[in-house]
N, C-alpha and C positions, 0 to 999 in steps of 0.2 A: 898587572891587575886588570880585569874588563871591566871596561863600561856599564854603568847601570844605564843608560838610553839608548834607544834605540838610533837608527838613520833618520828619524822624519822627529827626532829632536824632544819623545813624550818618555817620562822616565816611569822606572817600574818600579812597584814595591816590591819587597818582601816582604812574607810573613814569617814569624819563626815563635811558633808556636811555645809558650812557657813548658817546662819541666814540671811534669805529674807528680806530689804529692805520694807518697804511696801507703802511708796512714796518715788518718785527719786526728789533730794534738786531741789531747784528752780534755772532756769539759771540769773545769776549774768546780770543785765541791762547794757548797756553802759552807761557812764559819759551822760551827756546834752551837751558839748564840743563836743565830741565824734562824736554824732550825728549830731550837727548842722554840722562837717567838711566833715561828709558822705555828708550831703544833700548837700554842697556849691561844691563838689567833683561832684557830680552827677548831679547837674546841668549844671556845666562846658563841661560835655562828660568826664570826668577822668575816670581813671580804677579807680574802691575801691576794696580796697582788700577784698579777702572772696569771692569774687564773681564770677563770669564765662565771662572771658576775651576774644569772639572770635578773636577779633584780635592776640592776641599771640600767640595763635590753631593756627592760620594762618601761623603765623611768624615762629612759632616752629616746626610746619612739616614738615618732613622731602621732599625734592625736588628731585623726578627722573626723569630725562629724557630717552625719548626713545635712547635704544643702549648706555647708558649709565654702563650696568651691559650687561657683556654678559649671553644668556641662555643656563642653564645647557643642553649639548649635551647626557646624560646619566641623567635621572631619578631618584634621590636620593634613596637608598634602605631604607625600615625600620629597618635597626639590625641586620638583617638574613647576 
């Protein structure tokens, strides 16, 4: 068997790269339940979850008013 070190005593990794996949599993369906409560949901105007809610975008942004934050009088520096 050889040595994994060298003469000056630093050892070496290997890599061994994992084994490719060669089709990715199939995504798992929802129930029929599931679905039907999506669709009675979304017919109503309800949020479903998963989905893109502007209204809470809305809700959840944050609100500035003018003269509400004073501006910086001096120009923030970079680090220097």
């Amino acid at each position: 068997m050889t040595p994994m070190y060298t003469a000056t005593g630093r050892q070496r990794r290997i890599f061994v790269p994992r084994p490719a996949e060669s089709v990715p599993p199939p995504m798992p369906q929802d129930p029929p339940i599931y679905r039907d409560l999506m669709r009675a949901w979304a017919d109503r105007g309800r949020t479903l979850p998963g989905r893109h809610d502007p209204e809470w975008i809305r809700l959840a942004a944050p609100t500035v008013r003018t003269g509400q934050f004073s501006d910086l009088r001096v120009p923030p520096r970079d680090g220097r």
